[in-house]
C-alpha positions as CSV (number, residue, x, y, z in Angstrom):
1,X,61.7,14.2,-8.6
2,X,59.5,15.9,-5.8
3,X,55.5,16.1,-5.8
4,X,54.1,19.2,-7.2
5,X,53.0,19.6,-3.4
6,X,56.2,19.4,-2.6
7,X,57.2,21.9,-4.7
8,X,54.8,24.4,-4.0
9,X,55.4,24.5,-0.3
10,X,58.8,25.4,-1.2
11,X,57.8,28.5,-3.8
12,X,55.3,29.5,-0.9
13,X,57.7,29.6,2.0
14,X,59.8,31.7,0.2
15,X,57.2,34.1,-1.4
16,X,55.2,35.0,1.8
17,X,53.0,32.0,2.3
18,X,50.4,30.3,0.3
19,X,48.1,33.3,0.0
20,X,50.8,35.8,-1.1
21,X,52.1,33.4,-3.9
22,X,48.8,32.9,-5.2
23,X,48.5,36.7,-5.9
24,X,51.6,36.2,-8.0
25,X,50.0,33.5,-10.2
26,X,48.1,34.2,-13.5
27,X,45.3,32.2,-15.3
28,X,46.1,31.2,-19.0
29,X,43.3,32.0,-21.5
30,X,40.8,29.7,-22.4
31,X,41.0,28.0,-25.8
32,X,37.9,30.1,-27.2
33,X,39.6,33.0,-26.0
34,X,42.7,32.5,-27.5
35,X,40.7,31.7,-30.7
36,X,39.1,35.2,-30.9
37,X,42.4,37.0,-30.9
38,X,42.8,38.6,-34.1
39,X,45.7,36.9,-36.3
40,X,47.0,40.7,-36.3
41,X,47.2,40.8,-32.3
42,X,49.6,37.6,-33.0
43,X,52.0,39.0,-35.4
44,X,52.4,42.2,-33.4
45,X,53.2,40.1,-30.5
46,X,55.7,37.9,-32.5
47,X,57.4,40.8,-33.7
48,X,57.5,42.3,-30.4
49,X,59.2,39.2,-29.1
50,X,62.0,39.8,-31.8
51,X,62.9,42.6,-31.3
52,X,63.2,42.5,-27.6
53,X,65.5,39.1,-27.7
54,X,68.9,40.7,-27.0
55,X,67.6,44.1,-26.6
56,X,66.2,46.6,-23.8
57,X,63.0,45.6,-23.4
58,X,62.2,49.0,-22.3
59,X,63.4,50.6,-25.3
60,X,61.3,48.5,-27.6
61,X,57.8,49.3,-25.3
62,X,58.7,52.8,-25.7
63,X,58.9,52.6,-29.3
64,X,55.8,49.7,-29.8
65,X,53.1,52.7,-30.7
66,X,55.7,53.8,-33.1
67,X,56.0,50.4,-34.8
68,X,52.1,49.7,-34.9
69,X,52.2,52.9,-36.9
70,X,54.2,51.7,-39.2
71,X,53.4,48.8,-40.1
72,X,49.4,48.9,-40.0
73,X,48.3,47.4,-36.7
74,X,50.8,44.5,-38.1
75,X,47.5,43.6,-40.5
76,X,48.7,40.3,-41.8
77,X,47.7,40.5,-45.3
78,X,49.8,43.5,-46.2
79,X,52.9,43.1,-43.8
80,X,53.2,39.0,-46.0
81,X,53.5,41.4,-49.2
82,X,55.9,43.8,-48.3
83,X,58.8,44.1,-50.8
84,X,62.5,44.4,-50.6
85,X,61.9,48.0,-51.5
86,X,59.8,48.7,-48.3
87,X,62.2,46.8,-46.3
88,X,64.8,48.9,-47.4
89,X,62.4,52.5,-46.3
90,X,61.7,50.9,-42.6
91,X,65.2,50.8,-42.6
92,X,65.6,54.9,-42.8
93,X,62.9,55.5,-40.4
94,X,64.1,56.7,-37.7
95,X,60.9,55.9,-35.1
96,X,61.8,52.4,-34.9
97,X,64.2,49.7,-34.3
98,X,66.2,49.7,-37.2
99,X,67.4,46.4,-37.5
100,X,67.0,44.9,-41.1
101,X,66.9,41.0,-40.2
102,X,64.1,41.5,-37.5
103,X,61.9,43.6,-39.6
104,X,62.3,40.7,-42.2
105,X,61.3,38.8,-39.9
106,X,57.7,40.8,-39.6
107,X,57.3,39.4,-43.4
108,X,58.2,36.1,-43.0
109,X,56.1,35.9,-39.7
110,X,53.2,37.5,-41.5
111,X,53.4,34.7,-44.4
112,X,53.8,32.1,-41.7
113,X,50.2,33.2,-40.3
114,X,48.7,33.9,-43.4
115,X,49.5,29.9,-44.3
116,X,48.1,29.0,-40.9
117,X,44.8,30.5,-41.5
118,X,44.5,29.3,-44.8
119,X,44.9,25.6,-43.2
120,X,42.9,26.0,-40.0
121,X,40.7,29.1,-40.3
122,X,42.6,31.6,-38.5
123,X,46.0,31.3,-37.0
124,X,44.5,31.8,-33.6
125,X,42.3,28.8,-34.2
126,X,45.8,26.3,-34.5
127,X,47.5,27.9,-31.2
128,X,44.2,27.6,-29.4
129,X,43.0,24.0,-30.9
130,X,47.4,22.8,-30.1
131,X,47.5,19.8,-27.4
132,X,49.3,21.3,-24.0
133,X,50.3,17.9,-23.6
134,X,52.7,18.3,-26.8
135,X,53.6,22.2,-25.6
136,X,57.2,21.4,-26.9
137,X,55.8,20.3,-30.0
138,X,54.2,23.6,-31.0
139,X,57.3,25.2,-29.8
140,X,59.0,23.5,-32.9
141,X,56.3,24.2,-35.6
142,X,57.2,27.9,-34.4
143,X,61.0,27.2,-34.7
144,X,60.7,25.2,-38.1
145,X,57.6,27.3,-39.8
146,X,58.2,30.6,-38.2
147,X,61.4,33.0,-38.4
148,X,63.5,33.9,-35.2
149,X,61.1,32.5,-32.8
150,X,62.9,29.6,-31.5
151,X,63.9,29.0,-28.3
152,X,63.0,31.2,-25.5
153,X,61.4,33.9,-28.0
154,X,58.8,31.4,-28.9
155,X,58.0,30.8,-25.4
156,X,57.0,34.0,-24.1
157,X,55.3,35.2,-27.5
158,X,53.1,32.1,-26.1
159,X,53.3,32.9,-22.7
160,X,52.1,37.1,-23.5
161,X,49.2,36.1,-26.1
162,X,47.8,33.9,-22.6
163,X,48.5,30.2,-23.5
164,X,49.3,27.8,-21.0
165,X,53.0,27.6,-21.6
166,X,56.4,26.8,-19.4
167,X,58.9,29.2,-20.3
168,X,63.1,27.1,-19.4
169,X,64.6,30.3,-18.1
170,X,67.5,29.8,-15.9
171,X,66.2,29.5,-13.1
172,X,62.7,26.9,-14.1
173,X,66.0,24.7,-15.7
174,X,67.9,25.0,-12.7
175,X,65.0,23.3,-10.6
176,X,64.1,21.1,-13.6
177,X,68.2,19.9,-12.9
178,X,67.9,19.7,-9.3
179,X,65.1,17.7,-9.8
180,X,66.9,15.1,-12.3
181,X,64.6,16.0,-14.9
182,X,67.5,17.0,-17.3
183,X,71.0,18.0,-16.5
184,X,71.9,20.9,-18.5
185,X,70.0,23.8,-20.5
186,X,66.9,22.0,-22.2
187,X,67.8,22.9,-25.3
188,X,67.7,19.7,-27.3
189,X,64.6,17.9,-28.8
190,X,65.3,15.0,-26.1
191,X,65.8,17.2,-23.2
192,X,62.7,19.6,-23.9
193,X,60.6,16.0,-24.1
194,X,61.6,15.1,-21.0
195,X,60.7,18.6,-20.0
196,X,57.5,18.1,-21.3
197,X,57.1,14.8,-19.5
198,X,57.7,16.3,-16.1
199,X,55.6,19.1,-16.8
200,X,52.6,16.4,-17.7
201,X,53.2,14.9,-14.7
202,X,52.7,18.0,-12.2
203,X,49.7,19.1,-14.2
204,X,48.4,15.6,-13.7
205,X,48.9,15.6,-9.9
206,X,48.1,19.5,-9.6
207,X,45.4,20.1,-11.9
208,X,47.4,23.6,-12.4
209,X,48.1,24.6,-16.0
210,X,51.4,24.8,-17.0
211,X,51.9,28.5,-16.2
212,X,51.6,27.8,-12.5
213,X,53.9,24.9,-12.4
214,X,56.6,27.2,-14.5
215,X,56.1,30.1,-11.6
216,X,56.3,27.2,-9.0
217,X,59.8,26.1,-10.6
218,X,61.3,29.1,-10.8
219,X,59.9,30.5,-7.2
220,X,62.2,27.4,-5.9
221,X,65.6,28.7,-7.2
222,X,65.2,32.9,-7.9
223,X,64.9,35.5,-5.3
């Protein structure tokens, strides 16, 4: 497995240099920060995420306004208590995605946030207070707890809301395989840990936050 060093000279040759790659790079929030976001701004977010896993992504930023209409600036509280019945009238309006299992999904989501509030304040407070050393961890409380937000959904609803996160797209796994960190897709509990392990590592000798190293991954393989 190369040095983090090592790995950045190789993103940075092939972005432009040093300089130029670092304009590509951006800072995850601060805990406090992520702590202030409203529980609302999370749920929105999550929802967004669904709908644009196996969809144009374009389509559903188009239509986002539409859906915050809809649903009440996603306010958590009232989306956890929606029933069958206003499921069923989403599914005639014709200003949003009309796709009956997602907008489930806003409820369930909305429940699972509620619950995390009631245990830790707010559910901003648990993403924020999480350990990034144990990223993959909080990747399967969102998998186990949440609804539709496992694999790569999870990780860029974490990655847009500003935490420190690795997203394992194709090409971050392809350099994670080059490097013998895994051989195939991450997408078992051992292979995500030894992810995770790897990902430690670079932070360790780097001082970067996850983010970076993710960009630095991927910079090695994609064009």
């Amino acid at each position: 497995m190369r040095t983090f060093d090592e790995l950045y000279k190789m993103a940075a040759d092939r972005k432009g240099g040093p300089e130029a790659f670092e304009a590509t790079l951006t800072t995850p929030k601060t805990p406090d920060e992520l702590a202030a976001i409203p529980d609302d701004r999370w749920l929105s977010m999550m929802s967004k995420c669904i709908f644009q896993a196996g969809f144009n992504w374009k389509v559903v930023e188009n239509k986002w306004p539409a859906f915050e209409e809809v649903f009440h600036g996603f306010d958590v509280a009232r989306a956890a208590f929606m029933t069958d019945e206003d499921i069923e009238t989403l599914l005639s309006d014709k200003r949003i995605i009309r796709n009956g299992a997602k907008i489930a999904a806003i409820r369930d989501n909305a429940q699972f946030l509620a619950d995390l509030a009631k245990e830790h304040g707010s559910a901003a407070r648990f993403f924020a207070k999480w350990p990034d050393e144990d990223y993959v961890g909080l990747l399967d409380v969102l998998k186990l707890r949440g609804t539709r937000l496992s694999g790569n959904t999870g990780m860029y609803l974490l990655r847009f809301m500003g935490r420190d996160s690795f997203i394992l797209s194709r090409d971050v796994v392809a350099a994670l395989v080059r490097e013998g960190v895994v051989d195939k897709a991450a997408t078992s509990k051992r292979d995500r840990l030894k992810a995770q392990q790897a990902f430690n590592q670079w932070r360790e000798e780097s001082g970067r936050p996850f983010t970076h190293i993710s960009r630095v991954l991927a910079c090695t393989v994609g064009d």
